[in-house]
TIVO-2410 file (N, C-alpha, C; in nm, 3 decimals):
# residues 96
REC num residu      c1      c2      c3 atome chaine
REC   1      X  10.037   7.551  10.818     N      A
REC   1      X   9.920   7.471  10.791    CA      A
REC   1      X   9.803   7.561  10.753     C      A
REC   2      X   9.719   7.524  10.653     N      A
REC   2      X   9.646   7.557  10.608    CA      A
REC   2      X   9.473   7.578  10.715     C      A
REC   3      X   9.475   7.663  10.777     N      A
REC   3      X   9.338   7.649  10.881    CA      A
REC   3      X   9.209   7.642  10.794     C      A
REC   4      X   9.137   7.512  10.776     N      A
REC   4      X   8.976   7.483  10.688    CA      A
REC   4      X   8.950   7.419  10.756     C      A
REC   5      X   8.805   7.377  10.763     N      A
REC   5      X   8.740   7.276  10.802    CA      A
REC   5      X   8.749   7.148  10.738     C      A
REC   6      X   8.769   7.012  10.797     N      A
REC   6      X   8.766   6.906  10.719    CA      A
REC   6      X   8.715   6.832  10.789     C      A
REC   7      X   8.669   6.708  10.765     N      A
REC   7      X   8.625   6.617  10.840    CA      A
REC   7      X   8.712   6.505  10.887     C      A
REC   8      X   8.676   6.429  11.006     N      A
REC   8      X   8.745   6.391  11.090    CA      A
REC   8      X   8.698   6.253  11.142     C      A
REC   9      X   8.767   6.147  11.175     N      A
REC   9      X   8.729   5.991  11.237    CA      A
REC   9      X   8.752   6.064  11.423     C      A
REC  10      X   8.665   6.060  11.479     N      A
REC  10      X   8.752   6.024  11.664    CA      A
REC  10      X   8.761   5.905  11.654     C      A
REC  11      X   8.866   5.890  11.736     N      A
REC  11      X   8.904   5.741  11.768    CA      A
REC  11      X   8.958   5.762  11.901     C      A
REC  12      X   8.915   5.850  11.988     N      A
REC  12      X   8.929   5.876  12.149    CA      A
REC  12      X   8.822   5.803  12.211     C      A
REC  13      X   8.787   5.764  12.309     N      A
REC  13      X   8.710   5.767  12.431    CA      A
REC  13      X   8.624   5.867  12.449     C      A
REC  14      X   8.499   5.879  12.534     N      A
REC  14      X   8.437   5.938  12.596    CA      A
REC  14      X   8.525   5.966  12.719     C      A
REC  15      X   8.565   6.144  12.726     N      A
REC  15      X   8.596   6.168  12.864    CA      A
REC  15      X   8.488   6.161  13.006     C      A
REC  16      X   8.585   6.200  13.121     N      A
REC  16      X   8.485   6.249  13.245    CA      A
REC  16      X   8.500   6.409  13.242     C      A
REC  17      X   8.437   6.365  13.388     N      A
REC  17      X   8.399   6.479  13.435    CA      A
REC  17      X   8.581   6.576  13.498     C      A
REC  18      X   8.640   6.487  13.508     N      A
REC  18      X   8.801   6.536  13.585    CA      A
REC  18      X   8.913   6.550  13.459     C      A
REC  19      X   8.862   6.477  13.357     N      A
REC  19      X   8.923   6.472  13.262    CA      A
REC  19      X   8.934   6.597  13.160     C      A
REC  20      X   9.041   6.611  13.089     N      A
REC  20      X   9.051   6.775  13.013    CA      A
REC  20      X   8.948   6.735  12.867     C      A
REC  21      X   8.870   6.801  12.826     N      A
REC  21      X   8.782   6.838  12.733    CA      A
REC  21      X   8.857   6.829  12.574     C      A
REC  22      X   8.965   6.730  12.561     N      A
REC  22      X   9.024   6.706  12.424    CA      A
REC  22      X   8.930   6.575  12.332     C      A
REC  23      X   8.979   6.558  12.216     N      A
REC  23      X   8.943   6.456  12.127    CA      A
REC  23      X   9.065   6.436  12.058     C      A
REC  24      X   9.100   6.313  12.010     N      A
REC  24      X   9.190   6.255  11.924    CA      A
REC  24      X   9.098   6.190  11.787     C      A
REC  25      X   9.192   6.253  11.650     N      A
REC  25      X   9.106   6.258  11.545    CA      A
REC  25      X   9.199   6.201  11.439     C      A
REC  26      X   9.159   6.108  11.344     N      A
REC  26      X   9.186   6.058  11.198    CA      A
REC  26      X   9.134   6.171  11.100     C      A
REC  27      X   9.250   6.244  10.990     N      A
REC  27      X   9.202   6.336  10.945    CA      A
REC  27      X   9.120   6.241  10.815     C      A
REC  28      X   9.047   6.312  10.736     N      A
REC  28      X   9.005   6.237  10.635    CA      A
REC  28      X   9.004   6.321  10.529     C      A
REC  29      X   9.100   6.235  10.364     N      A
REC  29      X   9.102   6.328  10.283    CA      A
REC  29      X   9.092   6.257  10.122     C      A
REC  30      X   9.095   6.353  10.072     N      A
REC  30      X   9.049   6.327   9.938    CA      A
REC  30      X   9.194   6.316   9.837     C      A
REC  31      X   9.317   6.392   9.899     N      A
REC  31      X   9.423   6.384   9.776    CA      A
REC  31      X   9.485   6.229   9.870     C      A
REC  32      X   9.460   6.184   9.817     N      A
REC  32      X   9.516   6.000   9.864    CA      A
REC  32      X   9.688   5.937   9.768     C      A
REC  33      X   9.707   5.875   9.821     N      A
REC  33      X   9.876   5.858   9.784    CA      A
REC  33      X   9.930   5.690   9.760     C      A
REC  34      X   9.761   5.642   9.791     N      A
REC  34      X   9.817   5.524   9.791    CA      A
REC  34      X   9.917   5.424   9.857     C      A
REC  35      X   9.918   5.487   9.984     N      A
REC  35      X   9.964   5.467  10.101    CA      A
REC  35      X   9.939   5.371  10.181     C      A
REC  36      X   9.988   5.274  10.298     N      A
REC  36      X   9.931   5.181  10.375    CA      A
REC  36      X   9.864   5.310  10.497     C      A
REC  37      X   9.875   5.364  10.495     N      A
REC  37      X   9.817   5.442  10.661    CA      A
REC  37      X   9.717   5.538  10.544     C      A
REC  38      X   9.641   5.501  10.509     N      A
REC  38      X   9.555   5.605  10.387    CA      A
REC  38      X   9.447   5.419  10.429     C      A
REC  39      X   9.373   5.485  10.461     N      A
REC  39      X   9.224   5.348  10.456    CA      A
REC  39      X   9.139   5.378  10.407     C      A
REC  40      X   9.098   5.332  10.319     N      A
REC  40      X   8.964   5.377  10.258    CA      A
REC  40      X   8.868   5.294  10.283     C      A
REC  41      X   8.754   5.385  10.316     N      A
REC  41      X   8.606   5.331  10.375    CA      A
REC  41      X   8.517   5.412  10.315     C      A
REC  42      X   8.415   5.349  10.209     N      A
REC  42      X   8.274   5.445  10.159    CA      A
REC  42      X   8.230   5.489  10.263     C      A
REC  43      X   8.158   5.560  10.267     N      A
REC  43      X   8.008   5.658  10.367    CA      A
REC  43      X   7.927   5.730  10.304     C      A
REC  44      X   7.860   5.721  10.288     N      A
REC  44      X   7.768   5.834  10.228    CA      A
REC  44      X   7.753   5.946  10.232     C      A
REC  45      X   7.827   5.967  10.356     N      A
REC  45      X   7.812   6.165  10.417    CA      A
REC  45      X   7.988   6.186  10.389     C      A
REC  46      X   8.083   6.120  10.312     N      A
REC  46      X   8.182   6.196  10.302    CA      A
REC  46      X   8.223   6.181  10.149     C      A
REC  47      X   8.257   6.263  10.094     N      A
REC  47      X   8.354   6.229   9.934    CA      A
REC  47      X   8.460   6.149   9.938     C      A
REC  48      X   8.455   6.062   9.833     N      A
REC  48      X   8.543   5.954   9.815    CA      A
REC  48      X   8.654   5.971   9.876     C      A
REC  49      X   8.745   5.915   9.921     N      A
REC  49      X   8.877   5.974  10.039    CA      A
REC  49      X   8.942   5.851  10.056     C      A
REC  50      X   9.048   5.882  10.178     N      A
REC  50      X   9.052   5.776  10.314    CA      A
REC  50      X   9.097   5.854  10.422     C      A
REC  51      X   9.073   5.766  10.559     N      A
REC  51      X   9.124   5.825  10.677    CA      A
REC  51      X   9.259   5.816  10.653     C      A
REC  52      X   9.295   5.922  10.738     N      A
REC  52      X   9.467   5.897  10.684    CA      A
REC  52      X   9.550   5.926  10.863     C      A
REC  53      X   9.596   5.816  10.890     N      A
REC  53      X   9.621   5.755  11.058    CA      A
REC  53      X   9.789   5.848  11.064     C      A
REC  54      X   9.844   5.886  10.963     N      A
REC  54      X  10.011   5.974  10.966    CA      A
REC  54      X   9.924   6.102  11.027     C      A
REC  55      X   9.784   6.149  11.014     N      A
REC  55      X   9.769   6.308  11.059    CA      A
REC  55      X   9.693   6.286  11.202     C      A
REC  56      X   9.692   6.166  11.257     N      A
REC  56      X   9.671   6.195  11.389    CA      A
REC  56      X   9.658   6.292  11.506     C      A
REC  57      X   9.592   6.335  11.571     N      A
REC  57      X   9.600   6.491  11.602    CA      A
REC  57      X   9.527   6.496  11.733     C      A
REC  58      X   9.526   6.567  11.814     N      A
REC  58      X   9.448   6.615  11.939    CA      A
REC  58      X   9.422   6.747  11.938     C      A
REC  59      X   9.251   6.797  11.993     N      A
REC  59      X   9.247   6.971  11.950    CA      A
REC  59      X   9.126   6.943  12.096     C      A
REC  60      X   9.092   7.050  12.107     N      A
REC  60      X   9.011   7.101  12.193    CA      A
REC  60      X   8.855   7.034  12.162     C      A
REC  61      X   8.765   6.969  12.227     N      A
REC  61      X   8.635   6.944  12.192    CA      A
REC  61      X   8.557   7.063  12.129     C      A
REC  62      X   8.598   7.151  12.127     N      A
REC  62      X   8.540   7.298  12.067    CA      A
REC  62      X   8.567   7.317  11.974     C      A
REC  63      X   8.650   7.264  11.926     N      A
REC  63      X   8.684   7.293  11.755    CA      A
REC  63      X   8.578   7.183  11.663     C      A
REC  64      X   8.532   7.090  11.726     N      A
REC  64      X   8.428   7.021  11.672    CA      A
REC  64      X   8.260   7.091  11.639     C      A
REC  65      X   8.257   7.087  11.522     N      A
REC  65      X   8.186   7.139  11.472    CA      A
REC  65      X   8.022   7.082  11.473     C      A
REC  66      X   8.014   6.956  11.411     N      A
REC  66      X   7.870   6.877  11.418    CA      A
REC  66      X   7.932   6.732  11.391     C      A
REC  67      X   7.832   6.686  11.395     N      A
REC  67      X   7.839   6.482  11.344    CA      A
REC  67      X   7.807   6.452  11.218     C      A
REC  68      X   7.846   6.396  11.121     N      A
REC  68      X   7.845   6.383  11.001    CA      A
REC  68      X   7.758   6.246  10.979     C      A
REC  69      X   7.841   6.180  11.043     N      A
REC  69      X   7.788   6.023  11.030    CA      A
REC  69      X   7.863   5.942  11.125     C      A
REC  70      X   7.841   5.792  11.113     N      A
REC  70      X   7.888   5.712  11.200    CA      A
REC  70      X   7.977   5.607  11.104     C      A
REC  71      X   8.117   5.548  11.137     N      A
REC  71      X   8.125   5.374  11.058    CA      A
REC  71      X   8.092   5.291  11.139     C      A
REC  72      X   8.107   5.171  11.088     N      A
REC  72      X   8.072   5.033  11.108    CA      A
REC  72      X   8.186   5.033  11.216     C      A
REC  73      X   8.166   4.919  11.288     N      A
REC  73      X   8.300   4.822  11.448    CA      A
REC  73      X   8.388   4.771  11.314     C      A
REC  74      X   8.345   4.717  11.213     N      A
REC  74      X   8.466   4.660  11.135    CA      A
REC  74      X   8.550   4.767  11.068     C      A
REC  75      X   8.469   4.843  11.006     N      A
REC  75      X   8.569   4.986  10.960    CA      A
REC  75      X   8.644   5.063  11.042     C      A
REC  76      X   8.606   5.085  11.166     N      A
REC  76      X   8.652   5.138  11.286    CA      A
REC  76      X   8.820   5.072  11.282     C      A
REC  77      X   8.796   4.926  11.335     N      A
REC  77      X   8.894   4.801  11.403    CA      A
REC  77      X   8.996   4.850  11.265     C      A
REC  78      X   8.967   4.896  11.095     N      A
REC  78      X   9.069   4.883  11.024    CA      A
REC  78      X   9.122   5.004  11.021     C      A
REC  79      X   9.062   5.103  11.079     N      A
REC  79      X   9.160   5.246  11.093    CA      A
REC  79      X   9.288   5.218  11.216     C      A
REC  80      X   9.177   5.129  11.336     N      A
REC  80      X   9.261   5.144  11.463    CA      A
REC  80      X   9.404   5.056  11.432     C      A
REC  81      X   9.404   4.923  11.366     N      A
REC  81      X   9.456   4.846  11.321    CA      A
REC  81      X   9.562   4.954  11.228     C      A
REC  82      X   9.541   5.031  11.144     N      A
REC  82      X   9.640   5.101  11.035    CA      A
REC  82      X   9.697   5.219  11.183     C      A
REC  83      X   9.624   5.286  11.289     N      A
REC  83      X   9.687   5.342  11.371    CA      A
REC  83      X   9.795   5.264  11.442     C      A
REC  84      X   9.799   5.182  11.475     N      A
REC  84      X   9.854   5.076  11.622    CA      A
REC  84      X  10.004   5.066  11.479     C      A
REC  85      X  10.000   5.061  11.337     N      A
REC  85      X  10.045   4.990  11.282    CA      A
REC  85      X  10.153   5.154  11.332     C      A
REC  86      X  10.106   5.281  11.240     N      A
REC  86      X  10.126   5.392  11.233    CA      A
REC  86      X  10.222   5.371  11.353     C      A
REC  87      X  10.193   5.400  11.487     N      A
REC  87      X  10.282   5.468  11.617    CA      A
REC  87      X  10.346   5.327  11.659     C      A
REC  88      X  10.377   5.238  11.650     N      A
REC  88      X  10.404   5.141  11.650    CA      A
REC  88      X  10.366   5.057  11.758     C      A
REC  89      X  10.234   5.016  11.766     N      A
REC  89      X  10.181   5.000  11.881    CA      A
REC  89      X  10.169   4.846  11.866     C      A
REC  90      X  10.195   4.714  11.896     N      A
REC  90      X  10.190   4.575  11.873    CA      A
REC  90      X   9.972   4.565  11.893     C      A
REC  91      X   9.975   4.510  11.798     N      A
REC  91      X   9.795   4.454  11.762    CA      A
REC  91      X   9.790   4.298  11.695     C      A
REC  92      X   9.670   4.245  11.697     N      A
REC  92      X   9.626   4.119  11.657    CA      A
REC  92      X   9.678   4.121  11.476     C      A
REC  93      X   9.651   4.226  11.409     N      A
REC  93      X   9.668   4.223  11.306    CA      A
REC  93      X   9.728   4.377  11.262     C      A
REC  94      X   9.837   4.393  11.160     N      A
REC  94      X   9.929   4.451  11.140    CA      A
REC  94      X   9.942   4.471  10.973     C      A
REC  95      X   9.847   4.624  10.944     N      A
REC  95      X   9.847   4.670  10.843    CA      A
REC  95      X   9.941   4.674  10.682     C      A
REC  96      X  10.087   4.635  10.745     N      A
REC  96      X  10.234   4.636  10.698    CA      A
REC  96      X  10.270   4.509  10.671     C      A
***
């Protein structure tokens, strides 16, 4: 794998205080495939793209760099929705 910086969706929780110091991340990218697990959502702070829910990932809160921006609860619900679809997790609505 190629080690760069890219930008990233969390779609983890806020840990505690007992809890280990990870994040779970939607990578977000620009070579797109036209894919159902590829979502595309405008933002203003990223280049045209989509989250892409197949690169799912967990890294250390330290590898996080800064905050870019925020999405919308509805853009959010259609990544989590293309995730749940991804690991096969049963949801209200089903990307596939």
């Amino acid at each position: 794998m190629t080690a760069k910086v890219r930008p990233v969706l969390v779609v983890s929780v806020e840990y505690g205080d007992s809890d280990r110091a990870i994040v779970t991340v939607v990578p977000h990218t620009t070579e797109v495939r036209q894919s159902s697990f590829e979502i595309f959502i405008k933002v203003p702070f990223l280049r045209p793209g989509a989250f892409l829910v197949q690169g799912v990932s967990t890294y250390p809160k330290a590898w996080a760099i800064r905050k870019l921006g925020a999405i919308k609860p509805d853009q959010m619900e259609a990544v989590a929705n293309a995730l749940a679809a991804w690991l096969g997790i049963g949801r209200a609505e089903n990307t596939r």
